[in-house]
C-alpha positions in Angstrom: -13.9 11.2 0.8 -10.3 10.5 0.1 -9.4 7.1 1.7 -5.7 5.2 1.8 -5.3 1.6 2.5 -2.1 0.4 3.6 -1.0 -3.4 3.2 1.6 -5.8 2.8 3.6 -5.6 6.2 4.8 -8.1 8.2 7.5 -9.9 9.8 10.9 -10.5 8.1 14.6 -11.3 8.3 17.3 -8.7 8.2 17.9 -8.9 4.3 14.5 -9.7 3.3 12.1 -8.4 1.3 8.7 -6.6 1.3 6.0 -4.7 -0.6 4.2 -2.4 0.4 0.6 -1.1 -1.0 -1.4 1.7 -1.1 -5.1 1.6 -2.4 -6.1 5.1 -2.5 -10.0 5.9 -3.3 -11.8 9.6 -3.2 -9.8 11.8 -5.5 -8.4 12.2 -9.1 -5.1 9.6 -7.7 -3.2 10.3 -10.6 -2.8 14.5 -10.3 -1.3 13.8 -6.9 2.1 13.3 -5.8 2.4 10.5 -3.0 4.6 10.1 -0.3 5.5 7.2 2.1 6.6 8.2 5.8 7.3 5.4 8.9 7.8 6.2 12.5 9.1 4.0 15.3 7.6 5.1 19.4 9.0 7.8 20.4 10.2 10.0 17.1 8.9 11.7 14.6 7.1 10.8 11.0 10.4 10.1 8.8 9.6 11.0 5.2 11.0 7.5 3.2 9.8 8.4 -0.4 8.1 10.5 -2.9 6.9 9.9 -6.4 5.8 12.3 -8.4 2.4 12.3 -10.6 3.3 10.4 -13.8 6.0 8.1 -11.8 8.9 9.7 -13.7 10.5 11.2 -10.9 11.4 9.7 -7.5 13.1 10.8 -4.2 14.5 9.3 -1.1 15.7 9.2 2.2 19.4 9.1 2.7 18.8 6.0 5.1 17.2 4.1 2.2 18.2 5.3 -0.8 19.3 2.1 -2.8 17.1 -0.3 -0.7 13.8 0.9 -1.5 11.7 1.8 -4.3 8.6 3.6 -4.9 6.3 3.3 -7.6 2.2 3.6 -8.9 -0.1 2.7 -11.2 -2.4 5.1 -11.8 -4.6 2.8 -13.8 -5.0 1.0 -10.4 -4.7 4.0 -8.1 -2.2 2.2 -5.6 1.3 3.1 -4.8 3.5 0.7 -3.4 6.9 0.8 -1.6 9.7 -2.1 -2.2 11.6 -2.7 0.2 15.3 -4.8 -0.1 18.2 -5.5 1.9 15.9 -4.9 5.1 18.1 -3.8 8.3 16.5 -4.2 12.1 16.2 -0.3 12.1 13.7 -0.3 9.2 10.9 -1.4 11.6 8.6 1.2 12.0 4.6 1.8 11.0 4.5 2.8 7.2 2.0 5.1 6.2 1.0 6.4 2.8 0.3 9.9 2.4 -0.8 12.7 -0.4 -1.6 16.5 -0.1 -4.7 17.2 -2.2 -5.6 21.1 -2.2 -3.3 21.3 0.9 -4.9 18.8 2.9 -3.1 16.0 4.6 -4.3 12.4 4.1 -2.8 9.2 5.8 -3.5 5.8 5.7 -3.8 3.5 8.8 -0.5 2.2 8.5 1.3 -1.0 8.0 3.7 -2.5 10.8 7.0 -3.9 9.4 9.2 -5.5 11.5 12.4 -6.6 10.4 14.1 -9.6 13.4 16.0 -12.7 13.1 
């Protein structure tokens, strides 16, 4: 069954740094696009980022569009999420996601939390 794996959050300073991982397991990784999402308590999943199948293209959010980056290695079916400049309203649960035949699949999440 397709599985995600999350890792790589944590605790860190307003300008920091972070990278973010996503193992994924239980389908052909490299036909899909991926997508990374975070939500805080009380709002909605925000989509952050999306890369396409061969990594060529790449989309973001207009709240971090210059801060973070998104990338994969097929040849290691992870996708990760870099993430720069980090502001105190970046903290949120980041979850990796992909749509394979119109199914949704998430991961468990990983909590970032970005405090001096």
């Amino acid at each position: 069954q397709v599985q995600l794996v999350e890792s790589g959050g944590g605790l860190v300073q307003p300008g920091g740094s972070l990278r973010l991982s996503c193992a994924a397991s239980g389908f052909t990784f490299s036909m899909w696009p991926m997508y990374w999402y975070r939500q805080t308590p009380g709002k909605e999943r925000e989509l952050v980022a999306t890369i396409t199948t061969g990594g060529i293209r790449t989309n973001y959010a207009d709240s971090v569009k210059g801060r973070f980056a998104i990338s994969r290695d097929n040849a290691k079916n992870t996708v990760y999420l870099q993430l720069n400049s980090l502001k105190p309203e970046d903290t949120a649960v980041y979850y990796c996601n992909t749509r394979v035949y119109r199914s949704d699949y998430w991961g468990q999440g990983t909590q970032v939390t970005v405090s001096s």
